[in-house]
N, CA, C and O of each residue as an XYZ file, in Angstrom:
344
protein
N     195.758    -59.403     41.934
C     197.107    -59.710     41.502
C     197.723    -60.672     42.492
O     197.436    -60.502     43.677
N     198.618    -61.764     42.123
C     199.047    -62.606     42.658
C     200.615    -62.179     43.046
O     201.539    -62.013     42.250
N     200.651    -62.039     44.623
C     201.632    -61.312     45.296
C     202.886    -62.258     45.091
O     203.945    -61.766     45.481
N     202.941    -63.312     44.642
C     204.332    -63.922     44.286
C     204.659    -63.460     42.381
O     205.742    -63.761     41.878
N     203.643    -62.789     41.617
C     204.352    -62.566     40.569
C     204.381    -61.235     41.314
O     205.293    -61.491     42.101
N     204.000    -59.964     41.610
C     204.736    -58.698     42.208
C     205.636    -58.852     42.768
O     206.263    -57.825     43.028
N     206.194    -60.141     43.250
C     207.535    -60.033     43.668
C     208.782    -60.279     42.568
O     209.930    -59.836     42.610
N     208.317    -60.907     41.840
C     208.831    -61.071     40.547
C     209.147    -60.371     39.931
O     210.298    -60.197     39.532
N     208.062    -59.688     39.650
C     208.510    -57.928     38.721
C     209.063    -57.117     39.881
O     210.090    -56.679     39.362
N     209.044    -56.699     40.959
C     209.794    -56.207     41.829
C     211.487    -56.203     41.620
O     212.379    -55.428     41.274
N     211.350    -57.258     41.957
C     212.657    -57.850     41.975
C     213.591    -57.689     40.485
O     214.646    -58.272     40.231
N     212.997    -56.913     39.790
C     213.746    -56.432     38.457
C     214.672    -55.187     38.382
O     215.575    -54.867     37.610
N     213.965    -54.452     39.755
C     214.599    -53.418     40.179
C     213.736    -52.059     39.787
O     212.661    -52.180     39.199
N     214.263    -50.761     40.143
C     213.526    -49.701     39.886
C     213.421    -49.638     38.152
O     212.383    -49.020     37.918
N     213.925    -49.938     37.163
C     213.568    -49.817     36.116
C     212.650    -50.308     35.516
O     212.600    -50.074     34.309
N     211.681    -51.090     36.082
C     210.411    -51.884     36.366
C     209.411    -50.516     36.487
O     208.281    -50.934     36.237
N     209.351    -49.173     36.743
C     208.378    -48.355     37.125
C     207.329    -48.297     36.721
O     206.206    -48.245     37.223
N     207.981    -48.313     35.127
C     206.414    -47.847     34.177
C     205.402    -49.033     34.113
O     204.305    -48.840     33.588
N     205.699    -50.139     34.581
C     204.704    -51.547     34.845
C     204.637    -51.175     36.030
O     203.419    -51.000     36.030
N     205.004    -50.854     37.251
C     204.248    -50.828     38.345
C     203.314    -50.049     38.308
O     202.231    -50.373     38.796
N     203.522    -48.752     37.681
C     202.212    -47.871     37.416
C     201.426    -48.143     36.580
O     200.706    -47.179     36.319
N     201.150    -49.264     35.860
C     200.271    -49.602     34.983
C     199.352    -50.348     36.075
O     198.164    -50.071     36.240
N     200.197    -51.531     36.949
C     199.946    -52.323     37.838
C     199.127    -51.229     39.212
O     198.255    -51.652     39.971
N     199.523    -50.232     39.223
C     198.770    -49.399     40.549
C     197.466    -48.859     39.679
O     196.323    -48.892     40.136
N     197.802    -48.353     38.350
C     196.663    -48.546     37.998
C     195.665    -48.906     37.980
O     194.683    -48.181     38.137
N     195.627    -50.216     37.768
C     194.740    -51.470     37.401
C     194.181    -51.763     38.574
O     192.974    -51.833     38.803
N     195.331    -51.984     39.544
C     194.558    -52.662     41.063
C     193.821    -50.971     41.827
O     193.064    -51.148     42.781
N     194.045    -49.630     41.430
C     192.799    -48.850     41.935
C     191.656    -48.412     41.100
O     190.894    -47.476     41.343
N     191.638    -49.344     39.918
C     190.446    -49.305     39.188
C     189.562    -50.785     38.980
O     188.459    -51.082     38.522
N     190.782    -51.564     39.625
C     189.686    -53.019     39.941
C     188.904    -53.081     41.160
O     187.726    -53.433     41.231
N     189.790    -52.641     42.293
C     189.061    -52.901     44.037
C     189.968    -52.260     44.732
O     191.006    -52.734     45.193
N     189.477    -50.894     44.831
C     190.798    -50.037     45.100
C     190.860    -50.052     47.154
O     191.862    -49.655     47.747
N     189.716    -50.531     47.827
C     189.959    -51.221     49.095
C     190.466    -52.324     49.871
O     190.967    -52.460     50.987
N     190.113    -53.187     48.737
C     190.828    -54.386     48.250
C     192.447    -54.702     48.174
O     193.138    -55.594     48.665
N     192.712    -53.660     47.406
C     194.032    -53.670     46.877
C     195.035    -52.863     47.115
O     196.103    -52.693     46.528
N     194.266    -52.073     48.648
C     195.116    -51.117     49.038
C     196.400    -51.457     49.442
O     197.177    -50.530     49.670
N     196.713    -52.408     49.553
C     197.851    -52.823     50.661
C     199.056    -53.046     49.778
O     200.217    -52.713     50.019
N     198.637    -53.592     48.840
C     199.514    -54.067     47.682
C     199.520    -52.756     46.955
O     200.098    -52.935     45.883
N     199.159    -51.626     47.071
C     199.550    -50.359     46.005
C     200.605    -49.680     46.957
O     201.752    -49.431     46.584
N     200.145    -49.412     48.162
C     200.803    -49.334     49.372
C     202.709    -49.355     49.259
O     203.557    -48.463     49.255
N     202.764    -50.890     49.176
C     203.769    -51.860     48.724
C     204.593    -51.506     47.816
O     205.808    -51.364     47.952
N     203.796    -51.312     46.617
C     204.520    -50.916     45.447
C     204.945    -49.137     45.521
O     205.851    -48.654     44.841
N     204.205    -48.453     46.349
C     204.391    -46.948     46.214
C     205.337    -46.605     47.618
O     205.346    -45.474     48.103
N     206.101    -47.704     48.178
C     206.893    -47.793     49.630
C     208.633    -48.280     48.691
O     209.743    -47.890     49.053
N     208.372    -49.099     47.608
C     209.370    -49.387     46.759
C     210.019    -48.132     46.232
O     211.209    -47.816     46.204
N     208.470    -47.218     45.643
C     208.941    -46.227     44.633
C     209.886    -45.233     45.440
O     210.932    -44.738     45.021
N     209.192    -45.012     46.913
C     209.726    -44.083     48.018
C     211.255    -44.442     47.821
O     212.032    -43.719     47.196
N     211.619    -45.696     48.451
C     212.793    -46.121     48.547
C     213.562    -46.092     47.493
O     214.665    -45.771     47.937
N     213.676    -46.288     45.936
C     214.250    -46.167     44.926
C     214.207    -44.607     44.959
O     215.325    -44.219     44.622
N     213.540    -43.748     45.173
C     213.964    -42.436     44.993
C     214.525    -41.880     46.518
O     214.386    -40.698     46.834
N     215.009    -42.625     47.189
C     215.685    -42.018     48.231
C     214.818    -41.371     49.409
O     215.386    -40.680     50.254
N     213.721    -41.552     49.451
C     212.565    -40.942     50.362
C     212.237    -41.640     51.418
O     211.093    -42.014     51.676
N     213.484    -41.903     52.251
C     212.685    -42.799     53.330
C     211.975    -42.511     54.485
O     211.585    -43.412     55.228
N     211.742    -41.171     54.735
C     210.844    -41.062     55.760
C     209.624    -41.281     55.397
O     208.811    -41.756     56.190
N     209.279    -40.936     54.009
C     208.060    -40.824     53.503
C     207.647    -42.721     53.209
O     206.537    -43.252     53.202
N     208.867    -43.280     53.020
C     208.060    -45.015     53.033
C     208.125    -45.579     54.518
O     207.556    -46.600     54.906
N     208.952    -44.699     55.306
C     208.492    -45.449     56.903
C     207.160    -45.229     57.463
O     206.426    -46.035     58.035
N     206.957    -43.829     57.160
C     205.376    -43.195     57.468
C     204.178    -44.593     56.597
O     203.389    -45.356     57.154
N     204.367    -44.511     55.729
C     203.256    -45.885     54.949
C     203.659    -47.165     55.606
O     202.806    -47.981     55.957
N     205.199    -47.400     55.818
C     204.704    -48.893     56.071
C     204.376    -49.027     57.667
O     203.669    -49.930     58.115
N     204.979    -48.015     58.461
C     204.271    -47.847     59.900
C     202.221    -48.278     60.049
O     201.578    -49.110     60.689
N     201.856    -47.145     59.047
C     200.778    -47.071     58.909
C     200.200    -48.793     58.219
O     199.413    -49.517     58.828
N     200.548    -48.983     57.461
C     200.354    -50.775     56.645
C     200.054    -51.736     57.909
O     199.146    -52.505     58.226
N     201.618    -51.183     58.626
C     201.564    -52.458     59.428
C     200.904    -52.663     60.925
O     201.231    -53.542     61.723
N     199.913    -51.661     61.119
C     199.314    -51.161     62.462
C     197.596    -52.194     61.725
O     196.879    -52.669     62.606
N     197.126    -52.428     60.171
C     196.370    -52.966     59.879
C     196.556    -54.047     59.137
O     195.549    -54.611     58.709
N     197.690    -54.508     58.859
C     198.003    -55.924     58.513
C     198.151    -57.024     59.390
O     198.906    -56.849     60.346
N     197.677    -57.953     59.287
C     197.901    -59.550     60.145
C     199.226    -60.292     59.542
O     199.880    -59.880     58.584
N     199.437    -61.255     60.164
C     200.962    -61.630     59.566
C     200.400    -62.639     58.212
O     199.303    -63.195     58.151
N     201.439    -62.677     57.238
C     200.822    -62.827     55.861
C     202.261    -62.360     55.030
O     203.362    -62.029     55.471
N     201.802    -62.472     53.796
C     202.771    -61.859     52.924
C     203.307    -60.521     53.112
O     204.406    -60.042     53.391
N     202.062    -60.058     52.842
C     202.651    -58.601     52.587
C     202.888    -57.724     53.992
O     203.176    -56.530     53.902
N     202.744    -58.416     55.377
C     203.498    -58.197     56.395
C     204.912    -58.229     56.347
O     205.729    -57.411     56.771
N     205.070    -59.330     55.748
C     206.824    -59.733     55.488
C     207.054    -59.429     54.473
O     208.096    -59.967     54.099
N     206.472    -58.591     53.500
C     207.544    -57.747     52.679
C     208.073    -56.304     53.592
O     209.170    -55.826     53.879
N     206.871    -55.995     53.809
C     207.150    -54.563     54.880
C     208.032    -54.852     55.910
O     208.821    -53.958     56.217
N     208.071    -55.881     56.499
C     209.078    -56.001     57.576
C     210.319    -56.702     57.466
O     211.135    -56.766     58.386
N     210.478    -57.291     56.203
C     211.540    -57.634     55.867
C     212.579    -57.207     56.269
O     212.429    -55.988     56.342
N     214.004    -57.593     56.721
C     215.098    -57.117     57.286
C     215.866    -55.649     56.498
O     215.880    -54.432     56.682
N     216.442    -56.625     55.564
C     216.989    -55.672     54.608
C     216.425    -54.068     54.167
O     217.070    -53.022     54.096
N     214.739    -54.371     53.866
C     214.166    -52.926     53.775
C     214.324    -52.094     54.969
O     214.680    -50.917     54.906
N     213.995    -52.852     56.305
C     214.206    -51.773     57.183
C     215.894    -51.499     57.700
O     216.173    -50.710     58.602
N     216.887    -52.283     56.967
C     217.960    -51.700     56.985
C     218.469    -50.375     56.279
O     219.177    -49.416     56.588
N     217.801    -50.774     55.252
C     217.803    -49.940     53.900
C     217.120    -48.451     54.339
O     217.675    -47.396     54.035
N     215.972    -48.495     55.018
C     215.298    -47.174     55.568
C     216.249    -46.779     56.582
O     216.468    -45.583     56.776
N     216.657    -47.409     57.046
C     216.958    -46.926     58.602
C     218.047    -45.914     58.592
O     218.435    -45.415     59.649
């Protein structure tokens, strides 16, 4: 999956769910090692739309101890999200 359209559908807001879970679907039945990072991502969103933020600091702590800088570094570290957790 091409991480500039997940930002796209992201960016629709939490009423977007039932496509992200089609989308977590798909990417742990295409290359589910592969695509860990980006399910990761999307299941750190879901945390945060349901108010769970210890439980998306614990994942993106963990994300970002094996990510290099890149995209999906800077979604996780993005300002706003870790305002939003904090």
């Amino acid at each position: 999956m091409n991480l500039r359209s997940l930002v796209e559908i992201v960016n629709k807001g939490q009423f977007i769910r039932p496509i992200l879970n089609y989308v977590i679907h798909y990417l742990e039945s295409d290359r589910p090692d592969k695509n860990k990072s980006i399910v990761n991502y999307i299941n750190v969103l879901k945390l945060k739309w349901d108010v769970k933020y210890d439980e998306a600091l614990e994942i993106i702590d963990e994300e970002i101890k094996g990510l290099k800088k890149g995209g999906l570094y800077y979604l996780l570290t993005k300002k706003d999200t870790k305002k939003q957790l904090a």
